[in-house]
N, C-alpha and C positions, 0 to 999 in steps of 0.2 A: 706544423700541426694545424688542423683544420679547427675553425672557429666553430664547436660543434659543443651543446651541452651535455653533460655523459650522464644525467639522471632524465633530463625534460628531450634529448633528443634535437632543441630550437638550435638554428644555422640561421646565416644570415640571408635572405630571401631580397629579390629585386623589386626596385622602384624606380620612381622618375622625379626628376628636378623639374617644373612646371614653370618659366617664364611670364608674367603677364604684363600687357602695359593696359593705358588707357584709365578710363573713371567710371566705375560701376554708375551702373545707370538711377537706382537710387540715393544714390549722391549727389545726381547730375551730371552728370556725365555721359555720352554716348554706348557705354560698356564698354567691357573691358577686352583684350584680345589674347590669345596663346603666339605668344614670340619665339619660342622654343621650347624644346623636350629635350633632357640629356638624361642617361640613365646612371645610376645611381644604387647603392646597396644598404642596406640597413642592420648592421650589425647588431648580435646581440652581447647585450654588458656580461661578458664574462668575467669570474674570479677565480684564482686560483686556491682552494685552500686544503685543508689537513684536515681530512675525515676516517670517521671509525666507519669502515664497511663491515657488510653483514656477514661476512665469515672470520672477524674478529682482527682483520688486517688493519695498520693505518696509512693512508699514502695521500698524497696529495691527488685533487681531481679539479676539473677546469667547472665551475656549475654555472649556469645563472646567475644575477641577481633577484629574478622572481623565484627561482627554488629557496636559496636561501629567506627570501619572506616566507614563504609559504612551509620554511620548516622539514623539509626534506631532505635534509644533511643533516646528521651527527657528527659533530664537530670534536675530533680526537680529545682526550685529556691531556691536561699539561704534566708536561714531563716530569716526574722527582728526584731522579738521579741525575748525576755529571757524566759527563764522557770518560774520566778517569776510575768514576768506580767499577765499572763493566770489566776492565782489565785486570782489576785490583782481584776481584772475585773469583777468577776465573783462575789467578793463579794460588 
């Protein structure tokens, strides 16, 4: 599954690990130098939860943690029945 959020669209997008040595120069030090680049990814904190979508379905969806602050998930209701009642009922 791709690490993709299914309300905000956020993937994880590329970066770089930045090396330095040396002593910034308002320290004292001569400055500082770039020793290496390695690339690098930045994933986003995905969650798995159980939401009420808007055509009244509920299923699980991969979201954000900024969607969920920001309140753009409806969060299914807790269940009231057992597993056993459903079959009870039916017969």
């Amino acid at each position: 599954m791709a690490r993709i959020c299914e309300l905000t669209g956020k993937r994880p997008i590329k970066g770089n690990i930045i090396w330095r040595s040396g002593k910034a120069k308002k320290t004292g030090g001569i400055g500082t130098h770039v020793t290496a680049i390695t690339k690098r990814k930045f994933h986003v904190n995905l969650q798995r939860v159980k939401a009420l979508m808007p055509n009244g379905e509920v299923r699980y969806i991969r979201v954000a943690a900024s969607a969920l602050k920001q309140g753009l998930v409806t969060k299914a209701p807790k269940r009231t029945w057992k597993k056993g009642d459903e079959v009870k009922k039916k017969a």
